[in-house]
N, C-alpha and C positions, 0 to 999 in steps of 0.2 A: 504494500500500500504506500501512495506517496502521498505528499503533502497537498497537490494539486486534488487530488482525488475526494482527502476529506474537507479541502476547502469547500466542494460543490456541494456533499453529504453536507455540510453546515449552511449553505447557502438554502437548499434546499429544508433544510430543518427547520428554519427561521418562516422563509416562506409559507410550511405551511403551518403553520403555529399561528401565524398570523392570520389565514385564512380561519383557523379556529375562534383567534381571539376576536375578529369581526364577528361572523357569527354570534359568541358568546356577547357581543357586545348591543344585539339589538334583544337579549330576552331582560325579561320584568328582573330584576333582585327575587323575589320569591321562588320560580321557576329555576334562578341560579342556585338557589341554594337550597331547593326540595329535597330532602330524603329522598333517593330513588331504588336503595337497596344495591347500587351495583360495588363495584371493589373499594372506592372510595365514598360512597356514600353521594353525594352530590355531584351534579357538573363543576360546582367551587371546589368538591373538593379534589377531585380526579385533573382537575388544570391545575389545581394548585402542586398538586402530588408530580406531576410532570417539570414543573419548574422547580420544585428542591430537588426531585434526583439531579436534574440538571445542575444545578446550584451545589450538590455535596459530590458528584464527581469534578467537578469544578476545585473544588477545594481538594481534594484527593490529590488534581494531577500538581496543587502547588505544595506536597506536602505535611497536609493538614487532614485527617482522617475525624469529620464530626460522628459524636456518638449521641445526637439528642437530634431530632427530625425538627424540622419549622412547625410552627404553627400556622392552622389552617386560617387563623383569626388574624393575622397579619397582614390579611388579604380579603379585605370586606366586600370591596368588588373589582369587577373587572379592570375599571383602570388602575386601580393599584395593583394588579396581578402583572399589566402591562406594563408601568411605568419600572417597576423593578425588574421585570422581564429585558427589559430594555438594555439596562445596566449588565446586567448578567451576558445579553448578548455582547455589548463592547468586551467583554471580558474575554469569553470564550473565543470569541473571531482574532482578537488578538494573542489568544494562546494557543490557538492553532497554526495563527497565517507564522507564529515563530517557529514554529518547529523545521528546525534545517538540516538536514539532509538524511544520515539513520535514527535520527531525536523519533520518529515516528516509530522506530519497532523498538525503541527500550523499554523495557520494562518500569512499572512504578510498584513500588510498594503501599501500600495500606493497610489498615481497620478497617472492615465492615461494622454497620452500625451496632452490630453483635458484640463487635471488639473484635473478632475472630481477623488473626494476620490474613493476607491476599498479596495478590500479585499478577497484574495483566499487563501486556503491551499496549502500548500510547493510542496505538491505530485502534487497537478492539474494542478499549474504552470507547472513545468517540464514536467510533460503529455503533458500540452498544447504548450511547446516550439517545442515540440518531434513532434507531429501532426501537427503544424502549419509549420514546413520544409517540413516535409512529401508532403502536399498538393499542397505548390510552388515548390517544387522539380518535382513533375508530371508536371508544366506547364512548366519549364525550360527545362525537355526531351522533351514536342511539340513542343515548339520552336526552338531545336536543330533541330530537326526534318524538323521543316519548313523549316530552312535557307539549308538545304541538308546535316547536320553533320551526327555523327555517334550517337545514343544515348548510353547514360551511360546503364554501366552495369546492371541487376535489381538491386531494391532498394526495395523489398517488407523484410517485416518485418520476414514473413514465410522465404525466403530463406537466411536471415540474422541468424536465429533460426537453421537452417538445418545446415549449414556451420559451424558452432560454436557445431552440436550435443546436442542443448537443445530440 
């Protein structure tokens, strides 16, 4: 894996996060934050839950292994989901677009939020940040879906590739 390659997996991540975040950004507060039974409870709290993974492998690759998850209360609505989102993204674009030349296949160590020691390569983390949104990102469009929103625009990876001309 090169660096070019997860620059675009980031490009694309962002993208469609963003189609999510629009989306989530035209339903009622009540409908955002109904009990709906699914793995995180809410559509607040399943976006939220995608932006601290994001946020503690973030912290991971600089070193820093958190053992205590965010709260989901830190993030009352969408645009504060976004605004901090925002920030997180300068972060990550910039810890990626650094990564020079084999910096992508070394290895990092960590704590899981277990404690439990770990250790992945640079590239597979970022893969796995990329794909682990991707996944809750489909459950966040059934659930819009349930409460009677509109769903987000697609978020397929192919039509991110076609829109761009790669």
């Amino acid at each position: 894996m090169v660096r070019e390659e997860l620059l675009h997996l980031i490009d694309y991540h962002y993208w469609a996060r963003d189609r999510m975040l629009a989306a989530l950004g035209l339903l009622p507060q009540d409908l955002y934050e109904k009990p709906l039974g699914s793995s995180f409870g809410s559509i607040r709290d399943t976006a939220v839950h995608i932006y601290a993974a994001e946020w503690i492998w973030l912290e991971r690759w600089n070193g820093v292994s958190p053992a205590v998850p965010l709260e989901v209360e830190e993030f009352p609505d969408v645009a504060s989901l976004r605004a901090r989102w925002s920030g997180l993204e300068a972060r990550v674009r910039a810890y990626v677009g650094a990564l020079e030349g084999d910096r992508v296949n070394e290895r990092v160590a960590y704590r899981n939020m277990a404690g439990v020691a770990a250790e992945s390569s640079r590239w597979t983390m970022i893969q796995h940040v990329v794909n682990h949104a991707s996944y809750h990102r489909g459950q966040v469009t059934t659930m819009v879906r349930q409460v009677g929103g509109k769903a987000p625009a697609t978020q397929d990876l192919i039509a991110y590739y076609r829109e761009r001309g790669l």
